[in-house]
Every structure is written in C-alpha cells, then in structure tokens.
C-alpha positions as CSV (number, residue, x, y, z in Angstrom):
1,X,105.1,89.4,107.2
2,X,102.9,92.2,106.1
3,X,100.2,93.0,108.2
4,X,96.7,94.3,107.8
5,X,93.5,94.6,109.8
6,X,89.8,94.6,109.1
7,X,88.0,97.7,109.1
8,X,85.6,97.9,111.8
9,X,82.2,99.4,109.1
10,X,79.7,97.0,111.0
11,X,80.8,98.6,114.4
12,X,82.7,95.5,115.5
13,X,83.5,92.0,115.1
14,X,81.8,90.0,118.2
15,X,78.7,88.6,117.4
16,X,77.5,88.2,121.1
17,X,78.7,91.8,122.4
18,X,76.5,94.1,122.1
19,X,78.7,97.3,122.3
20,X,82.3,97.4,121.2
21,X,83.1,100.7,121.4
22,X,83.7,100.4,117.9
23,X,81.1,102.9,116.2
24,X,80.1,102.7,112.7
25,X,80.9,106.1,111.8
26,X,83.1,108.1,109.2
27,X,84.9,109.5,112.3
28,X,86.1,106.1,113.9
29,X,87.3,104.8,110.6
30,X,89.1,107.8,109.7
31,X,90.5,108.2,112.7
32,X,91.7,104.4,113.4
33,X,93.0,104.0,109.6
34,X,95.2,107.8,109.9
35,X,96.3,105.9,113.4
36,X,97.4,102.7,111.8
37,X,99.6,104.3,109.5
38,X,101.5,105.9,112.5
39,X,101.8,102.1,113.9
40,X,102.9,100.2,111.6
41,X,100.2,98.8,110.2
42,X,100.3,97.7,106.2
43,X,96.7,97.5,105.2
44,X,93.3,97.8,106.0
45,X,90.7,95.3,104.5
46,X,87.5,97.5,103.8
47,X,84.1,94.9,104.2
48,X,81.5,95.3,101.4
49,X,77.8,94.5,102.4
50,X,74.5,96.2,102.5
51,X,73.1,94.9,106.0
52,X,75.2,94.2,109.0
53,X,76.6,90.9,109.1
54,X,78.1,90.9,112.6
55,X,75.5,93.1,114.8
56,X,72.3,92.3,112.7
57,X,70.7,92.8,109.0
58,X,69.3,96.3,111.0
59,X,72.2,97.7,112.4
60,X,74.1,100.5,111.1
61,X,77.0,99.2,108.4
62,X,79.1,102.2,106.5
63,X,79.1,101.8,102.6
64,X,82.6,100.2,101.2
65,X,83.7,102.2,98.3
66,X,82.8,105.8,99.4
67,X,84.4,105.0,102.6
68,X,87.5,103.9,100.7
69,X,87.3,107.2,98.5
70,X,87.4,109.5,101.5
71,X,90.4,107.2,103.1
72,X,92.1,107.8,99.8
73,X,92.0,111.4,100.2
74,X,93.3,111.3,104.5
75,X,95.9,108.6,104.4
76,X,99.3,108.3,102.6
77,X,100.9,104.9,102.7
78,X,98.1,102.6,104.0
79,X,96.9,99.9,101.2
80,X,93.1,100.0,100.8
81,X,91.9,96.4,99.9
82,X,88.2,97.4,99.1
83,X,85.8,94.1,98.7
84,X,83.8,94.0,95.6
85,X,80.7,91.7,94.8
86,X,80.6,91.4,91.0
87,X,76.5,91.3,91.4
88,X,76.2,94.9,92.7
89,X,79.0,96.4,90.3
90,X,78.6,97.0,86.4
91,X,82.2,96.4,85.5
92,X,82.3,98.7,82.9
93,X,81.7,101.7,85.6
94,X,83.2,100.1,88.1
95,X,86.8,100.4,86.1
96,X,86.0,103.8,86.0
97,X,85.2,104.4,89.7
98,X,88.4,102.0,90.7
99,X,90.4,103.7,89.0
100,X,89.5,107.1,90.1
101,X,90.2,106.6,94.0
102,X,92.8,104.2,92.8
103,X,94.3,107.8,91.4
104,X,93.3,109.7,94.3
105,X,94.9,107.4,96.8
106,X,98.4,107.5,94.7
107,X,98.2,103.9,93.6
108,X,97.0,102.5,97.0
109,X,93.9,100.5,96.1
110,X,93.4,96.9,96.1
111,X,90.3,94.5,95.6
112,X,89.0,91.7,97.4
113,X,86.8,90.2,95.0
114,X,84.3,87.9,96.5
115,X,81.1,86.1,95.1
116,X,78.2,87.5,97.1
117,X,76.6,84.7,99.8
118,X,73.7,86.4,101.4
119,X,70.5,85.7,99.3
120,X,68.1,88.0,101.9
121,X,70.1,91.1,100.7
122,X,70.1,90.4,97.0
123,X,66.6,90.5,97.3
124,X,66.2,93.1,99.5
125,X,67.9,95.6,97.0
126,X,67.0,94.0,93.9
127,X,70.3,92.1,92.8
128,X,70.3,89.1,91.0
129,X,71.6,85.9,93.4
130,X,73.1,83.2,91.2
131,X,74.1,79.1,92.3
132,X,77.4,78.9,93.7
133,X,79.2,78.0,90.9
134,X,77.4,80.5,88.0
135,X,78.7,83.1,91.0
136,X,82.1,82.4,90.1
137,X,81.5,82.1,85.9
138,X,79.8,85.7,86.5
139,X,83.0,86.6,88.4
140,X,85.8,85.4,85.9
141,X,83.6,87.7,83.2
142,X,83.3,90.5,85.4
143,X,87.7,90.6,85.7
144,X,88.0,90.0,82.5
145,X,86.1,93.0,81.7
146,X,87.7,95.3,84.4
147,X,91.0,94.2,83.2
148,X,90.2,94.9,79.9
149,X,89.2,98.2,80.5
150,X,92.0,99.3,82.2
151,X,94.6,98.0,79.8
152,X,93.4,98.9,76.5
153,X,92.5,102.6,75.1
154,X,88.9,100.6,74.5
155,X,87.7,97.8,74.8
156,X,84.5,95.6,73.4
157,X,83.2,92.2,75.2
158,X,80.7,90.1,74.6
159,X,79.8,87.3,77.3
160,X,77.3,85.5,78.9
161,X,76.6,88.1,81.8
162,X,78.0,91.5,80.5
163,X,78.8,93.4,77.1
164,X,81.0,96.5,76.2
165,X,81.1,98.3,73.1
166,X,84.5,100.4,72.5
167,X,84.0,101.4,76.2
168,X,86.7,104.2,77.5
169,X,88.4,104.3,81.0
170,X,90.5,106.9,81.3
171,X,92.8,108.1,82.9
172,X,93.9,104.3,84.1
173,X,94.6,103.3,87.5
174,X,97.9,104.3,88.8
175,X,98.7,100.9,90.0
176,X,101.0,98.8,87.7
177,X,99.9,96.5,85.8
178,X,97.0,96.5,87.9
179,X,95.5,96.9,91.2
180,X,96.3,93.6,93.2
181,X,93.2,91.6,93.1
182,X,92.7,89.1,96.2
183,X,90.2,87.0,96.5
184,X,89.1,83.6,98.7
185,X,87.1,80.2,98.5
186,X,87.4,76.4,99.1
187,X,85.2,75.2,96.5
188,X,86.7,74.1,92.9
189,X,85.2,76.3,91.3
190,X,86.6,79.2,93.3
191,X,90.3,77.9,93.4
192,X,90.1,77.5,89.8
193,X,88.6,80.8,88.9
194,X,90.9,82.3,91.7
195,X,94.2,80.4,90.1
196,X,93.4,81.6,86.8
197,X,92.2,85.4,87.1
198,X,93.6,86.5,90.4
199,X,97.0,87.8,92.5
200,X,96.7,87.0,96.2
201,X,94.8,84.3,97.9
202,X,92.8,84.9,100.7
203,X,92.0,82.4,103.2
204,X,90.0,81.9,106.9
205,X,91.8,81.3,109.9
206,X,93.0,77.6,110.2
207,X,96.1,76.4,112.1
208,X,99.6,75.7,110.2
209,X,99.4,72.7,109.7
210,X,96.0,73.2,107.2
211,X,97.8,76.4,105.8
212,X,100.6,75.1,104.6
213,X,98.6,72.4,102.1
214,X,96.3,75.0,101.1
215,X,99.1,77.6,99.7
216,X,100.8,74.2,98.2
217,X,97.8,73.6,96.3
218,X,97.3,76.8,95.1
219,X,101.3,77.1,94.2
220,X,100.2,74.3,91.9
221,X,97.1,75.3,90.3
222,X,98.9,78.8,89.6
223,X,102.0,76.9,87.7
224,X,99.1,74.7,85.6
225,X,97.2,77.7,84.9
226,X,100.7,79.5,83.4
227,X,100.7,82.2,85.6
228,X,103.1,84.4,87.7
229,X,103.1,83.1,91.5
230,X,100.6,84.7,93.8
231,X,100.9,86.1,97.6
232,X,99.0,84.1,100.6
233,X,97.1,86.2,103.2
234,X,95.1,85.0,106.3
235,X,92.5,86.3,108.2
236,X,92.7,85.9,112.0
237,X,91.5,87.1,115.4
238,X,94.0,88.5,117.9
239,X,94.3,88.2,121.9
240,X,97.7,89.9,123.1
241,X,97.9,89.8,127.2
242,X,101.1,90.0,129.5
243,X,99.8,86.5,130.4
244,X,98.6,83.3,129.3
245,X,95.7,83.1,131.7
246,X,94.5,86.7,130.9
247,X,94.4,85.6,127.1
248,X,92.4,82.7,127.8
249,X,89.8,84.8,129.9
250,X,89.2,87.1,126.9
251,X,89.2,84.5,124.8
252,X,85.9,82.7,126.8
253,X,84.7,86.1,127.2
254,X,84.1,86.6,123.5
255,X,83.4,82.8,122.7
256,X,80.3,82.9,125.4
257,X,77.6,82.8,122.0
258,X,74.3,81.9,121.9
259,X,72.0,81.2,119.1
260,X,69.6,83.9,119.8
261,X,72.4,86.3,118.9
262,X,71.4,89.0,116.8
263,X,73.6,87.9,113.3
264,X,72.9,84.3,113.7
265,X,70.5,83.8,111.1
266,X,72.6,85.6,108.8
267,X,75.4,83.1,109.8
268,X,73.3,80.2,108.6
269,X,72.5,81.9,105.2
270,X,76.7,82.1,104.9
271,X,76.7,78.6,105.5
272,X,73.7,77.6,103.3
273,X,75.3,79.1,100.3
274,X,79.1,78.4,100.9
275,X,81.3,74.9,100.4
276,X,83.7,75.0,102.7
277,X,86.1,72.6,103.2
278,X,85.2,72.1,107.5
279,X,82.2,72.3,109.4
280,X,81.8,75.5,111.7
281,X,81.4,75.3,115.1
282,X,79.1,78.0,117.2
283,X,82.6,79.2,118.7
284,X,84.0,80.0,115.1
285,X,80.5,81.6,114.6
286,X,81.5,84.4,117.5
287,X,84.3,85.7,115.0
288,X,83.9,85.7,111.1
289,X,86.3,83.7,108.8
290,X,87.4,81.3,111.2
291,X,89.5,83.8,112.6
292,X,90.0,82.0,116.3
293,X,91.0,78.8,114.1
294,X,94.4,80.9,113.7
295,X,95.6,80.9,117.5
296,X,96.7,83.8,117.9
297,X,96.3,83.7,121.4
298,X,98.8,84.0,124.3
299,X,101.5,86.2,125.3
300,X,103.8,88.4,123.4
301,X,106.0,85.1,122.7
302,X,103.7,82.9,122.2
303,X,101.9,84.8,119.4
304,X,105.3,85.7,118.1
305,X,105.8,82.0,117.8
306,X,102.6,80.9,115.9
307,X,103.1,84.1,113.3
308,X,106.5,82.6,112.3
309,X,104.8,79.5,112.0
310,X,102.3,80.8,109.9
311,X,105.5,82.3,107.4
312,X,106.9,79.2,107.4
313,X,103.4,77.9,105.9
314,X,103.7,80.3,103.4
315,X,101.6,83.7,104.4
316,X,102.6,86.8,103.7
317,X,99.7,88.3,104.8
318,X,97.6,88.3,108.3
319,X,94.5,90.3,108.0
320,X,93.8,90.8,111.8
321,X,90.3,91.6,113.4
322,X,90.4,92.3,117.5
323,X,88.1,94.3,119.9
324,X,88.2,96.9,121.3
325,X,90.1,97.7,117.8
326,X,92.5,100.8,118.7
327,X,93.8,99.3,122.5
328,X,94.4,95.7,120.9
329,X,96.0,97.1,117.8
330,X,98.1,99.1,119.9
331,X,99.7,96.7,121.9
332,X,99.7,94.3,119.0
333,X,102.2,97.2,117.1
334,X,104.0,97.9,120.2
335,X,105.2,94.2,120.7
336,X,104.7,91.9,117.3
337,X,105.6,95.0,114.7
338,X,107.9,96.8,116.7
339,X,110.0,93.7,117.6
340,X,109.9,92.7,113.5
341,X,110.9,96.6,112.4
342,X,113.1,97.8,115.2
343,X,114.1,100.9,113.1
344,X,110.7,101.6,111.1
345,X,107.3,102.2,112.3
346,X,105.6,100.8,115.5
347,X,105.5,103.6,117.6
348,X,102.7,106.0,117.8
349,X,104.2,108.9,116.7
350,X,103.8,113.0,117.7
351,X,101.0,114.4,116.1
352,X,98.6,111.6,115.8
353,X,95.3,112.1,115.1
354,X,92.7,112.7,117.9
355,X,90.4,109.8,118.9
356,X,86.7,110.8,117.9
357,X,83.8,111.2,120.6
358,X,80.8,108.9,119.5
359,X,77.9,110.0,119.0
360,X,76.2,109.1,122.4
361,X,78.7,110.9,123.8
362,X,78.5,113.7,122.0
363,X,74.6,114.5,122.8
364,X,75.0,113.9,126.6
C-alpha cells in the first residue's frame, strides 16, 4: 500500500472546528510535506480551489500550483499529485507550466484532474461553468491536448473547446511517458471519460465491500477501452488511539456538525452539481469525500485490519486527511508504516525540519 495525505491549503479539514491548528500558510505546508518525507509518507495530494471549501468561501486557501512549484524545489522523493480544473487552465500553457515544476521537482509531479463543481466561484472569477456532462467532454479535450503537447515536437488541435496551432513545449516533462493523471467520479460520463484518458482512479471513502465492485468495474471499462490497467486510490479520514473508546470520542468530537456551519452552503452547491452514486449524510458532510465512510477508526490493529481489507479490494492508494495533521500523521507512521516497512522509513529522523510558529503567535 502506498500512502498519501491531503495537504492541509484550506487550514484544515473539519467543517465544524473552528481552529485546527492547521494554518494556511507557506510555512506549515513546507514544513509538514519536508516532515512527511522523513516518515514515510508516499504523497501529498495538493487541493485546487479559489475559495475555501472547508472553513468558508472567505477564509484564507493557498493557491495549488505555486504551492506545488515551491514544494518542488524543498522536497526530494515526495510525489506531488497537484489538482487541476480544465476550466481555469489553457491547456496549451498549462503543458508548459506542468512540465516546468514537473522538471524542477525531478519527475515528481502528478495530476488530479477533476471537473470543477462549484458554480459561485466560476462566477466569482469569471470562468465559464458547463452541465455536468459537457464538464467531462471539455475534460477529455483538454488531456488530449496536454498529452499532445508533451509528446510531440508540435502539435496542432482543433476541437470543440480549444485549438493549437504547431504549439511548442519544451523541454518535456521528466516523467515517463507522462505524468500519472488521477482522476475521480461516479457518473457515466466520468467513468467513461476516466477509463478512456486516464491512469489511476480516485475514489471517496466507502467501506470494502463497495470498493471492491467499484475497482471491478473500472478493471472492466479499462480492458473495453484497450488500455493498460490503471492503479485504485481512496480517500479517507484517520483516528489512531491506544484505544477503541478514545477513537470513538474523537470520532463524535468531529462529527458534532451543524447546518449553520460556515462551509455548508458550499457543501450543498457540491451536491447540486455532482451524481453520486449515495446520498450524503450531515456526518459525511464534517469530512470531505466521504472520508469517515472508510473506517479507519480504532486502535493500531483494528486500522491495520480494515487497510488490508481495503488491498484486498484492490487500492493501492489511501489518500489520508486527519487533524491536528502533524500529531495524527505521526502516530499513523509510527504504527501502520513502520510496521509495513520495518527496514525503510517511518521514523522521524535527525535533522528534521523545525515546526513553524503561526502567525498569531508570532505577533504576540
């Protein structure tokens, strides 16, 4: 099992706590992705949106790619799966700008392509919001072009959405053949598009038992479309305690939401414009993608358990969010990794880099 975690740039991940100790600041995210190296950690999944999603449209959220271009330059064997909305990128330059940090990191970067959902922000900064399914048409054009672009010398397109005329990128990404591209969806249209264009599916946090069907499906759809077989990742939320009864209290600490939260009208614009295959329930609300639906809940054993479960389904991948990030992640490396990689990382090691002091603390 690889394993990744979600980059805290909306200064946390619980909709109905206030203040994680999480900061959205260049200095936390340096710090905490240098840190995950030294633990064992695989990846870090960088979120790409304008307004904050999980604190309110107002709060602070740190911009995706220019974050990802400065983690290029600080980190050294951490995988960097950026998210990329085909709306706010001009593929043409967006090759170009991939490629670059794709360079810089040493053939690190991956994408997380995903059709955009929240119609207040594409009108808020000017962007064009299609129907769900024209979301995904746009975003099969949009690969084709980046991957055209970065395997030919130049390259000329001529679609419904976008147009290149003997366009250059150069030099090419260092990434062979490409960059992964991940991406995630329940409708039709986004399997298909997904099965076709795609490496790596991406799903929301759902028990084993829904997994395993899902990655079955996709095997399927992948073999029809005549294409090389793709890797499975998850995302999921993670409470490690000593004991079952301290797990469970965190667990109904962070599930205690209510609807005058500050993100919970953004939660029912995601819902407006997705198809998903369940219905959400306020609880799955106080964590995005369904991540509780995972169980990754309980003792060192118990989680243990339900991630070889999880393998068993088929993921390679668990993309992990937890608060307060740096303790859970800790303990998570210092029990689940370190007891998968005895002789490898897991251990924070001499030399680690210094936590940051937030900015309240830094003007008392």
């Amino acid at each position: 099992m690889r394993y990744g975690y979600w980059l805290p740039v909306f200064g946390g991940w619980l909709r109905n706590v206030e203040n994680e100790q999480m900061e959205a600041s260049w200095d936390y995210v340096r710090y905490l992705a240098m840190r995950s190296e030294t633990l064992g950690f695989d990846l870090t999944l960088i979120a790409e949106l304008n307004l904050n999603d999980i604190k309110g449209a107002g709060a602070p959220a740190l911009d995706a790619w220019s974050t990802a271009a400065a983690l290029a330059a600080v980190t050294r064997r951490l995988e960097l799966m950026v998210a990329v909305r085909p709306t706010f990128h001009e593929p043409a330059l967006f090759a170009r700008q991939a490629a670059n940090i794709d360079r810089i990191s040493g053939g690190r970067l991956s994408l997380n392509v995903v059709s955009a959902w929240w119609a207040d922000e594409a009108r808020q900064y000017g962007i064009a919001f299609d129907r769900h399914d024209d979301r995904y048409r746009r975003t099969a054009e949009w690969l084709e072009v980046v991957d055209g672009l970065w395997h030919h010398e130049r390259f000329t397109f001529t679609g419904q959405y976008y147009r290149t005329e003997e366009a250059v990128v150069e030099p090419k990404p260092l990434s062979r053949p490409r960059p992964t591209i991940y991406a995630g969806g329940e409708s039709e249209a986004a399997k298909t598009m997904i099965a076709a264009r795609c490496d790596a599916y991406v799903m929301h946090g759902d028990p084993p038992d829904r997994i395993g069907p899902k990655v079955t499906d996709m095997q399927q759809r992948r073999a029809q479309a005549g294409q090389a077989p793709m890797t499975y990742g998850m995302a999921a939320y993670v409470i490690l305690r000593e004991t079952e009864r301290e797990a469970r209290e965190e667990l109904q600490r962070i599930t205690n939401v209510h609807e005058y939260a500050a993100g919970y009208h953004n939660y029912q614009q995601w819902l407006a414009n997705t198809k998903l295959e369940q219905q959400v329930s306020l609880e799955d609300y106080s964590v995005s993608n369904r991540g509780l639906r995972a169980g990754l809940v309980g003792t060192h054993e118990q989680v243990a358990e339900r991630i070889d479960a999880f393998r068993r389904a088929g993921i390679d991948l668990l993309l992990l969010q937890c608060s307060p990030q740096v303790e859970e992640m800790d303990r998570f490396a210092s029990t689940i990794i370190a007891s998968e990689r005895p002789h490898g990382s897991g251990a924070w090691a001499i030399g680690q880099p210094r936590a940051p002091v937030s900015s309240e603390n830094a003007a008392q």
